[in-house]
C-alpha positions in Angstrom: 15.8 17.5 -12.3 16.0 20.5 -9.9 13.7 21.8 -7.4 11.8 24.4 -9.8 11.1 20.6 -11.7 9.7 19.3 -8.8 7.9 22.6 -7.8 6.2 23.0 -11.4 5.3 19.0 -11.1 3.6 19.5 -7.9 1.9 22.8 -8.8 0.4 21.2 -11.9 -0.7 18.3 -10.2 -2.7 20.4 -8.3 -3.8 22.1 -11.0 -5.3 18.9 -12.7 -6.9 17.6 -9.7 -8.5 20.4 -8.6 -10.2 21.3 -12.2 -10.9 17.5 -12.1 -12.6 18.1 -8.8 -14.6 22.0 -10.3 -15.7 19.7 -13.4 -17.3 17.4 -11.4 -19.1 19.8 -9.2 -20.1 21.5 -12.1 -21.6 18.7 -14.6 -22.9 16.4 -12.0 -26.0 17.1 -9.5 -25.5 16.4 -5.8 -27.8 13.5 -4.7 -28.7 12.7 -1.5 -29.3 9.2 -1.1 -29.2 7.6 2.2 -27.8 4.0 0.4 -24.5 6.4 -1.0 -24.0 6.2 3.0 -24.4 2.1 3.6 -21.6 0.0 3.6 -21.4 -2.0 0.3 -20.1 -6.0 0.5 -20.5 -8.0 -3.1 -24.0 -6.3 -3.7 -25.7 -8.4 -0.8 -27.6 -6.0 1.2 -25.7 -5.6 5.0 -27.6 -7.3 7.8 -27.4 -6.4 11.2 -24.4 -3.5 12.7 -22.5 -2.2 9.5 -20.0 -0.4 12.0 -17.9 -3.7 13.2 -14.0 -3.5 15.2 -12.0 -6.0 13.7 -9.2 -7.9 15.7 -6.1 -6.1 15.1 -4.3 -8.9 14.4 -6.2 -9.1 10.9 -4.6 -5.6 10.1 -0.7 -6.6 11.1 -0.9 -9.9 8.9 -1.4 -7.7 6.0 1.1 -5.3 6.7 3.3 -8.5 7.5 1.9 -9.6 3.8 2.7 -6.2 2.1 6.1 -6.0 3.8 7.7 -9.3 2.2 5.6 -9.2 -0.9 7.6 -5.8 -1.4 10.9 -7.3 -0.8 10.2 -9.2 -4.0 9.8 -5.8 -5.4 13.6 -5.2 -4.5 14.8 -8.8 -5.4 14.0 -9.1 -9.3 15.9 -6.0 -10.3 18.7 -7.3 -8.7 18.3 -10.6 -9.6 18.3 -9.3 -13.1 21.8 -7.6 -12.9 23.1 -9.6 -10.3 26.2 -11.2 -12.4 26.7 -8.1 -13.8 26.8 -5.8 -10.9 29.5 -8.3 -8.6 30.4 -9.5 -5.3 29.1 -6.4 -3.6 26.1 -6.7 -4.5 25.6 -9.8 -3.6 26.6 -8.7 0.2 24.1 -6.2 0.1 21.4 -8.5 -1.1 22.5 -11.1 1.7 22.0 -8.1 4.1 18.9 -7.2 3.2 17.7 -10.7 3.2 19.0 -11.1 6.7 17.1 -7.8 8.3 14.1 -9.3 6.4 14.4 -12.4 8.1 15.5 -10.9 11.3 12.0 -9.1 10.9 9.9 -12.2 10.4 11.2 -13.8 13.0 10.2 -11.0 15.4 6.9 -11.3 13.7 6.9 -14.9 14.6 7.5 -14.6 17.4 5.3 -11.6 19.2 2.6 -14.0 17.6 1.7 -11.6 14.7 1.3 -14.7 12.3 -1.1 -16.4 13.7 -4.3 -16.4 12.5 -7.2 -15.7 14.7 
């Protein structure tokens, strides 16, 4: 796949979601509600500020989260090939485990695991 592949995929990706975008316009009348503009939480209606900072500690144990849950993304391809492809992949596995870890215990220990 060359760069004219990747230039037609792109180009007709744009294509798509812009008609997408002109059909819309088209078919569909604009409303203007002033509840399109409310913040939504399980249909209860919002009491009190809507516009609330969160700790940002709430925001790093997610990342922390989507970090390691996508190391499992990595870890059952190779587990499925693993006697197949040998011992080198096994050192690369191990080395990618160890910067993992090396990370979480950073995490750990700048405090980025504790809940508030």
């Amino acid at each position: 796949m060359g760069a004219a592949s990747m230039i037609v995929l792109i180009l007709a990706a744009l294509a798509f979601s812009g008609f997408a975008v002109l059909i819309s316009k088209a078919l569909l009348k604009a409303t203007k509600n002033p509840q399109k503009g409310e913040a939504y939480e399980c249909g209860i209606p919002t009491q009190g500020k809507t516009w609330v900072q969160f700790n940002v500690g709430y925001y790093l144990f997610a990342l922390i989260f989507l970090i390691f849950d996508v190391e499992l993304v990595f870890l059952y391809p190779w587990a499925v090939v693993a006697k197949a492809t040998g011992w080198l992949a096994l050192v690369e596995i191990i080395i990618f485990l160890f910067i993992l870890f090396m990370g979480f215990l950073y995490a750990h220990k700048k405090g980025a695991l504790k809940w508030v």
